[in-house]
C-alpha positions in Angstrom: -147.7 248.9 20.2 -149.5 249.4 16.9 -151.5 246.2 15.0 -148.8 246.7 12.5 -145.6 246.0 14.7 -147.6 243.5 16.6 -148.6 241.7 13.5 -144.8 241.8 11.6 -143.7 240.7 15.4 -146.1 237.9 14.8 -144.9 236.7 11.3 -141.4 236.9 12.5 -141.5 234.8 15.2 -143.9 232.2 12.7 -140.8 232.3 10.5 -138.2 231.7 13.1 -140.8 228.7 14.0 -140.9 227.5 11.3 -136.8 227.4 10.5 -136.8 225.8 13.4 -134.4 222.5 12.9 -135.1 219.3 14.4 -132.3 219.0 16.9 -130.1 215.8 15.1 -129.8 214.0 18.4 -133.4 212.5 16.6 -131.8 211.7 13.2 -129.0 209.6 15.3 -131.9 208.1 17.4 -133.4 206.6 13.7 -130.1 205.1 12.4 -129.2 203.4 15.6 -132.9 202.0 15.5 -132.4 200.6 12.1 -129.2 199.2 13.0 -130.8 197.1 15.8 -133.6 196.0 14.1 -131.3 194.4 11.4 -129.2 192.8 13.6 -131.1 191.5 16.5 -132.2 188.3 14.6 -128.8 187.2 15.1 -130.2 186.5 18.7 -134.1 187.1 17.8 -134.1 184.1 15.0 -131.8 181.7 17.1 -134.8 179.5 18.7 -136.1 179.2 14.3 -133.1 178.6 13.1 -132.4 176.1 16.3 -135.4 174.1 15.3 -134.3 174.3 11.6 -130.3 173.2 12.3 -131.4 170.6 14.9 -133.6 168.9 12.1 -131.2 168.8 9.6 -128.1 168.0 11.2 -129.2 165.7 14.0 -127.8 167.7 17.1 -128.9 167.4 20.6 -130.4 170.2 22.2 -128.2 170.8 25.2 -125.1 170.8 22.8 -126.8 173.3 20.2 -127.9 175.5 22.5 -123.7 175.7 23.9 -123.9 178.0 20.3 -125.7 180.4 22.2 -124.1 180.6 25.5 -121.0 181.0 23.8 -122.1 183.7 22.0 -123.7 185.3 24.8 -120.1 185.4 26.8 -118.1 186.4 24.0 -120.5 189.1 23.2 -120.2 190.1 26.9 -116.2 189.9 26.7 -116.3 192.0 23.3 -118.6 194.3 24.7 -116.1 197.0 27.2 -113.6 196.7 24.1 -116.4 197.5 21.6 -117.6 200.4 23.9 -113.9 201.6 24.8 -113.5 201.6 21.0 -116.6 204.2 20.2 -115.1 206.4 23.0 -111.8 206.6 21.6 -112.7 206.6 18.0 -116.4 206.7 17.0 -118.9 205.1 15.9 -118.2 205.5 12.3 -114.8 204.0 12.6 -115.8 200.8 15.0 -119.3 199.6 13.9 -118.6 199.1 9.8 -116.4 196.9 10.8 -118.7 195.3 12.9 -121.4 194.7 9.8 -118.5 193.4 7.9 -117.5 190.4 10.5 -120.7 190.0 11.0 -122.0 189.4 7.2 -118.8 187.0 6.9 -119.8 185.2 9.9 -123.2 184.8 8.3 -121.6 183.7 5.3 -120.0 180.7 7.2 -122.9 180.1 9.2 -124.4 178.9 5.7 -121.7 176.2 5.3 -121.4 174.4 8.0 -121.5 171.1 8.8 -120.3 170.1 12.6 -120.8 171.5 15.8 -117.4 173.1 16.3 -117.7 175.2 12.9 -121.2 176.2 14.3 -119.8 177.1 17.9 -116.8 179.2 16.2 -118.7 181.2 13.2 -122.3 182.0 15.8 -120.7 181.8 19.1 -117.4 183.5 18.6 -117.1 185.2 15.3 -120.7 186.6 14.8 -120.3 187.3 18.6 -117.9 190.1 17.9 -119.1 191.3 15.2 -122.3 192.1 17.2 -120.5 193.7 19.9 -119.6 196.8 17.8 -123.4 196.9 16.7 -125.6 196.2 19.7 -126.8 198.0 22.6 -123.1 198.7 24.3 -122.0 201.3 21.1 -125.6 202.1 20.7 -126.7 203.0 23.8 -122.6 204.8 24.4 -123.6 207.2 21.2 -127.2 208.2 22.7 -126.1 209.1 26.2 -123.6 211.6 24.4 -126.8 213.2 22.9 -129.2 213.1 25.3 -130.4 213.7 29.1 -133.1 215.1 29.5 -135.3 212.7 27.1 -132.2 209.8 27.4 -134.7 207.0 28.6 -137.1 207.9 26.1 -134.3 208.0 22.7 -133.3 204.7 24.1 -136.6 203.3 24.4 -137.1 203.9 20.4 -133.7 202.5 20.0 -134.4 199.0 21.5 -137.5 198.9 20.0 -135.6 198.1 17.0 -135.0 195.0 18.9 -138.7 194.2 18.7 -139.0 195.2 14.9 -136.1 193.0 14.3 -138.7 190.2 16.0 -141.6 191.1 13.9 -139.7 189.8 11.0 -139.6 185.8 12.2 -142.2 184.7 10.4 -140.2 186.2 7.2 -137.4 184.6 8.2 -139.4 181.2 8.7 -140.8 181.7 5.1 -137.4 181.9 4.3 -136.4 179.5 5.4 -139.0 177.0 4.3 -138.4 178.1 0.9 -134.6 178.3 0.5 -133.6 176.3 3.7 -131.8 177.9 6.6 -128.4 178.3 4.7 -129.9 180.3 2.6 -131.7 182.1 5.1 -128.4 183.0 6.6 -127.0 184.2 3.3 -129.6 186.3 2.7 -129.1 188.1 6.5 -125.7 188.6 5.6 -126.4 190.8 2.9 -128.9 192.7 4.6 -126.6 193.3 7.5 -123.6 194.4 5.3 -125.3 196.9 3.0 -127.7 199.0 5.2 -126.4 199.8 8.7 -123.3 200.7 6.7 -124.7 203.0 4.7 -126.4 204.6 7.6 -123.3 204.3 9.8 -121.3 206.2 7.5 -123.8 209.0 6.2 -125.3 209.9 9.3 -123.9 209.0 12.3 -121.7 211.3 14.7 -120.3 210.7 18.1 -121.0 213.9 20.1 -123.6 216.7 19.5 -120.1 219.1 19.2 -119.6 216.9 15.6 -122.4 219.0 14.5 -121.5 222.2 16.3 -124.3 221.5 18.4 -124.1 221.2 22.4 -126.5 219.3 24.9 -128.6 222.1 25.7 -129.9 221.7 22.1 -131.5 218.8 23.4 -133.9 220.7 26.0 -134.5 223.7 22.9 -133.6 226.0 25.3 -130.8 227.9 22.6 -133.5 227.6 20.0 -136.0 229.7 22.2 -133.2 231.9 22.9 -132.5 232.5 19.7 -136.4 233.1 18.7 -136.5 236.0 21.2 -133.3 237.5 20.9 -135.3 238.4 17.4 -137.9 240.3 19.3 -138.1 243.3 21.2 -136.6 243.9 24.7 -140.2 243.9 26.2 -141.3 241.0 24.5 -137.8 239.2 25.0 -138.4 238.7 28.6 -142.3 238.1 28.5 -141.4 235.4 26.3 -138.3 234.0 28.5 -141.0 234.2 31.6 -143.2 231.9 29.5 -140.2 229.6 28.7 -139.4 228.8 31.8 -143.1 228.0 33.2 -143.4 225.8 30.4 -140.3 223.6 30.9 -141.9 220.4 31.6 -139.7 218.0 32.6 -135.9 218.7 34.1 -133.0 216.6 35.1 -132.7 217.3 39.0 -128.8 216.0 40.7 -129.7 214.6 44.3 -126.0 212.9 44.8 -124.0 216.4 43.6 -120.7 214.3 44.6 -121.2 211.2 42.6 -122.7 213.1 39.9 -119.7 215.2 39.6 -117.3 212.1 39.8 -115.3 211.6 36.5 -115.9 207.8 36.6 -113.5 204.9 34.9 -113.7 201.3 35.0 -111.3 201.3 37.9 -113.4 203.7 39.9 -117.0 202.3 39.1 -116.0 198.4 40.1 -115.2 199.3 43.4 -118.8 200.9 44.3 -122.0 198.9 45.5 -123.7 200.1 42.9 -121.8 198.7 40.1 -122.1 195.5 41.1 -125.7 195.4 42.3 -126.8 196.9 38.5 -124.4 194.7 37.0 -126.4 191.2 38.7 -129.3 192.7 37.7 -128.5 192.5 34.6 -127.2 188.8 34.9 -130.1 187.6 36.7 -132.4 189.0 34.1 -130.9 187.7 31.2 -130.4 184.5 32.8 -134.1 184.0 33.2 -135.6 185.3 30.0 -133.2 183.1 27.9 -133.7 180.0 29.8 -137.5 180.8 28.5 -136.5 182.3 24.7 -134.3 180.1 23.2 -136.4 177.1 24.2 -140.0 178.8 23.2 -140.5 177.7 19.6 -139.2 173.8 20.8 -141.8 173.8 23.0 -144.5 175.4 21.3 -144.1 173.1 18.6 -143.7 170.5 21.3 -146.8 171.1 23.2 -148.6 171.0 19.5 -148.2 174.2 17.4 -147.7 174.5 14.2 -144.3 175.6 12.9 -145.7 179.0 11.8 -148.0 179.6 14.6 -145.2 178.8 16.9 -143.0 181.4 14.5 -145.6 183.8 14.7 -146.1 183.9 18.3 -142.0 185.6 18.1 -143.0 187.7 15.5 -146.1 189.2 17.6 -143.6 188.9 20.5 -141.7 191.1 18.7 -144.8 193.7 17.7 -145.6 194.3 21.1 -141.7 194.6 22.2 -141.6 197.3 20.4 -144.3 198.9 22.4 -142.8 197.9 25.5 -139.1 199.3 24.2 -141.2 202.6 24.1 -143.3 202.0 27.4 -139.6 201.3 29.3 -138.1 204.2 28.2 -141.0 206.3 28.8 -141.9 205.3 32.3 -138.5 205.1 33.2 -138.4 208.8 32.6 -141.0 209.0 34.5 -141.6 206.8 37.8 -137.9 206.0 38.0 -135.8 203.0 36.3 -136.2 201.4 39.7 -140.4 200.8 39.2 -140.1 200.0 35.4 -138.0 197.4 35.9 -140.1 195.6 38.9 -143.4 196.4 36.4 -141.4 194.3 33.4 -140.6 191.3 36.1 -144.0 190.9 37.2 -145.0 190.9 33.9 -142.8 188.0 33.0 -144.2 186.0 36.4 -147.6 186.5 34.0 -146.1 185.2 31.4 -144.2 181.8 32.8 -148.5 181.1 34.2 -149.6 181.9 30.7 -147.3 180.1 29.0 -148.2 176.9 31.5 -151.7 177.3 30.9 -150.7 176.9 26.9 -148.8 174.0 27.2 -151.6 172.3 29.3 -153.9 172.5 25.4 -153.3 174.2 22.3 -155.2 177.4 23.1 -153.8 180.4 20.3 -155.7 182.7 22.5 -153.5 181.6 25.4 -150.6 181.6 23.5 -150.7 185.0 21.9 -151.9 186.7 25.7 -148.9 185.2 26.4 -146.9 187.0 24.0 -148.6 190.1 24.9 -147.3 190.0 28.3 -143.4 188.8 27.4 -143.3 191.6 24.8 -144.3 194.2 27.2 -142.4 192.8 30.0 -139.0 191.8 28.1 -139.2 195.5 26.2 -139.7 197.6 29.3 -136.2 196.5 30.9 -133.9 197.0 28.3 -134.0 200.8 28.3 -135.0 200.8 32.0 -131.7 199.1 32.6 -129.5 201.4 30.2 -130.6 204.4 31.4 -130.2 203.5 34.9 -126.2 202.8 33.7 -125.9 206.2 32.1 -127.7 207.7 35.3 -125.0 206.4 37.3 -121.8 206.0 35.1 -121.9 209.0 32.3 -119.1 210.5 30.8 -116.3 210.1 28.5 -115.6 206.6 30.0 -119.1 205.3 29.8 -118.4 202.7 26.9 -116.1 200.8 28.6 -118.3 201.1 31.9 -121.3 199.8 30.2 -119.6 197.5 28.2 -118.2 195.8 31.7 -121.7 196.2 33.5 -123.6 194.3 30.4 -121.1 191.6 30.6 -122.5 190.4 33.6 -125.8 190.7 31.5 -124.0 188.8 28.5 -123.0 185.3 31.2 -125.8 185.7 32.7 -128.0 184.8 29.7 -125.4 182.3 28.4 -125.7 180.6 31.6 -129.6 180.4 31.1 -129.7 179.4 27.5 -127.5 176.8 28.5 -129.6 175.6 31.4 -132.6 175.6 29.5 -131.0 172.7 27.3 -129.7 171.3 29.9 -133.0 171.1 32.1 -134.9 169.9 29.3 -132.6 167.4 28.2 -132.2 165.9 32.5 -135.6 166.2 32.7 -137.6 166.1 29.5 -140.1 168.6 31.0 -140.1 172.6 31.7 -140.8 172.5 35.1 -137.5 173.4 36.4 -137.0 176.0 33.5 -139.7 177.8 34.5 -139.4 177.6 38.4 -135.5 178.9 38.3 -136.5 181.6 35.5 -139.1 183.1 37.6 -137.0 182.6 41.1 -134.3 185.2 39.4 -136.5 187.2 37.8 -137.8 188.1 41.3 -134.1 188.5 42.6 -133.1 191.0 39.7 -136.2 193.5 40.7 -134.9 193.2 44.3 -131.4 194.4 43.2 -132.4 197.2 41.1 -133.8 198.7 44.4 -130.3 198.2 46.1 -128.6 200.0 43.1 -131.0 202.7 43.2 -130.2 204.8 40.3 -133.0 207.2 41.0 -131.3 208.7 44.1 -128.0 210.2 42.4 -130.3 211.9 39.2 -133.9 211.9 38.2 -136.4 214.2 35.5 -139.1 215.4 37.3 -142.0 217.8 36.2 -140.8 220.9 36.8 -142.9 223.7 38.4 -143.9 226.9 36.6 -143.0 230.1 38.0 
């Protein structure tokens, strides 16, 4: 081959390279991000704005914190409905309508004046609006666009949870300026005008909406493409070098549950179902028994509003990293061991978070927050991929959406205990013990589930 041929060989393939499009699977992975950062301070902001509404109104804490277990349940019950809905419809149908009950329930939330209105607009109202925005629909649209990298695109997408978190000490400038009503206004128009926007410019169901398949995701049509370009020759030098440089791949160990067209019928009557769907209870249970009472008893133990306010926010920095650490590991030692590294992170965090309350230490306090961020961000994705590992196909929504209801009265159950603890005992004692006794519990049961034994990604072996 002459240095002629070789070099216009050469500034061909640089100009395939370089038309190369980014597979859109990515473009769907940023506008579900920005969708959950703006709405996770409906449940990210409830412990400042719980501070905030107890002061002004006069509320007990036990009956405030009902706002939140109420919430939690009808999220959960909203949630296979929300995630039937994307199946059968999309997500550009189901989630503006979602921003738009949300927005009005945030709207309410800035008049009210008794508990009942609070417990209807937050714990019913903004409940379901939610649903049809949060990690159910979110997490349904990425599994239809990813495998391979499917723990690490939902990874980025609940880091939008953490994000979300970094913005509580706006919020609690917000509301020390305009007061909490005005705080929730202002969210309401947030929420209403951007993820709507996005929703309806950008988002797709199915990599087929953009006459795209899933094997766009691995690039291996775009390399086919490149070489088909090329002579014969160099066509299958290339391929050989495609294929030793694949370097991860989704490997089926349980052919015959892989291959099962799963429903919600079908999936309730396995173990596994039900040992996924406790873990999720028990986790949730124990991290808002701890979350929803943090800022109370920061500010308790001695910290200033904002220093308590910006503990969350760094929380909410570092959750980010851990969103991205879960999904990452996850991919790569197995849902099973991410989710047991994020609980033994949180047993750090409940001796940290003692260790605080003993005297106001801001080193202590923000180690603390280190720890929960990391820990708390890790299990999220850990915990939705290990779903789509077992439950994936065109029925997934509504199979997720059951499984995180278990997560959703779990963590009402916990926010409500919390109150409840404190207000029987006036201490943290038993908050902490019973968090960190199902914490321990929930890593046990991922084991039992074992998602890693029906499909994993592995590092593939050159050949």
């Amino acid at each position: 081959m002459s240095q002629a041929q070789q070099s216009d060989q050469q500034t061909s393939g640089r100009q395939v390279q370089a038309a190369r499009p980014v597979y859109y699977g990515w473009v769907i992975v940023a506008v579900c991000f920005t969708v959950m950062t703006l709405i996770s301070p409906m449940v990210g902001a409830f412990s400042i704005f719980y501070v905030a509404v107890l002061q002004d109104l006069n509320w007990s804490r036990g009956d405030t914190a009902i706002a939140m277990s109420l919430y939690l349940v009808v999220n959960g019950l909203t949630a296979p409905f929300a995630g039937g809905l994307i199946d059968r419809f999309g997500p550009r149908r189901v989630m503006p309508i979602g921003t738009l009950i949300t927005a009005g329930a945030l709207v309410w939330l800035s008049q009210i004046t008794s508990l009942l209105q609070f417990y209807v607009a937050f714990g019913v109202i903004a409940a379901m609006g939610c649903a049809m925005l949060h990690i159910v629909t979110l997490t349904t649209v990425i599994s239809h666009w990813f495998v391979r990298h499917r723990g690490t695109a939902i990874g980025i997408v609940a880091a939008g949870q953490g994000v979300g978190q970094v913005l509580m000490p706006l919020l609690q400038y917000l509301i020390n300026q305009v007061g909490w009503r005005g705080a929730y206004l202002a969210l309401a128009a947030v929420i209403l005008i951007i993820p709507t926007t996005l929703i309806l410019v950008f988002l797709r169901s199915r990599p087929e909406d953009r006459g795209l398949t899933i094997e766009d995701e691995t690039g291996l049509k775009r390399r086919r493409r490149k070489v088909a370009v090329r002579g014969e020759e160099e066509n299958q030098a290339r391929e050989q070098e495609t294929n030793s440089r694949h370097k991860r791949e989704v490997v089926i160990l349980d052919k015959r549950w892989a291959e099962t067209e799963w429903t919600v019928s079908k999936a309730i009557r396995t173990f596994r179902f039900w040992a996924l769907t406790l873990v999720m209870a028990m986790f949730a249970a124990g991290f808002l028994m701890i979350s929803v009472q943090l800022v109370a008893y920061l500010r308790e133990k001695g910290y200033s509003p904002v220093l308590a306010a910006s503990v969350v926010g760094f929380q909410g920095f570092v959750n980010i990293i851990g969103r991205f650490m879960g999904g990452t590991l996850s991919d790569r030692i197995g849902r099973e061991m991410t989710l047991t590294l994020s609980v033994t992170s949180f047993i750090i965090c409940l001796v940290l978070l003692n260790v605080a309350g003993a005297f106001v230490n801001p080193v202590v306090i923000y180690t603390f927050a280190l720890f929960y961020g990391i820990g708390s961000g890790m299990t999220l994705p850990a915990l939705m991929a290990a779903a789509a590992d077992l439950f994936q196909g065109k029925h997934f929504g509504s199979i997720l959406g059951v499984i995180t209801l278990g997560g959703f009265s779990g963590g009402a159950l916990g926010a409500w205990l919390g109150g409840y603890f404190f207000d029987l005992t006036h201490a943290y004692v038993v908050n902490f013990l019973v968090a960190g006794a199902v914490m321990i519990v929930s890593a046990s049961l991922i084991w039992k589930a074992r998602p890693g034994h029906v499909r994993f990604v592995r590092i593939a072996q050159a050949h």
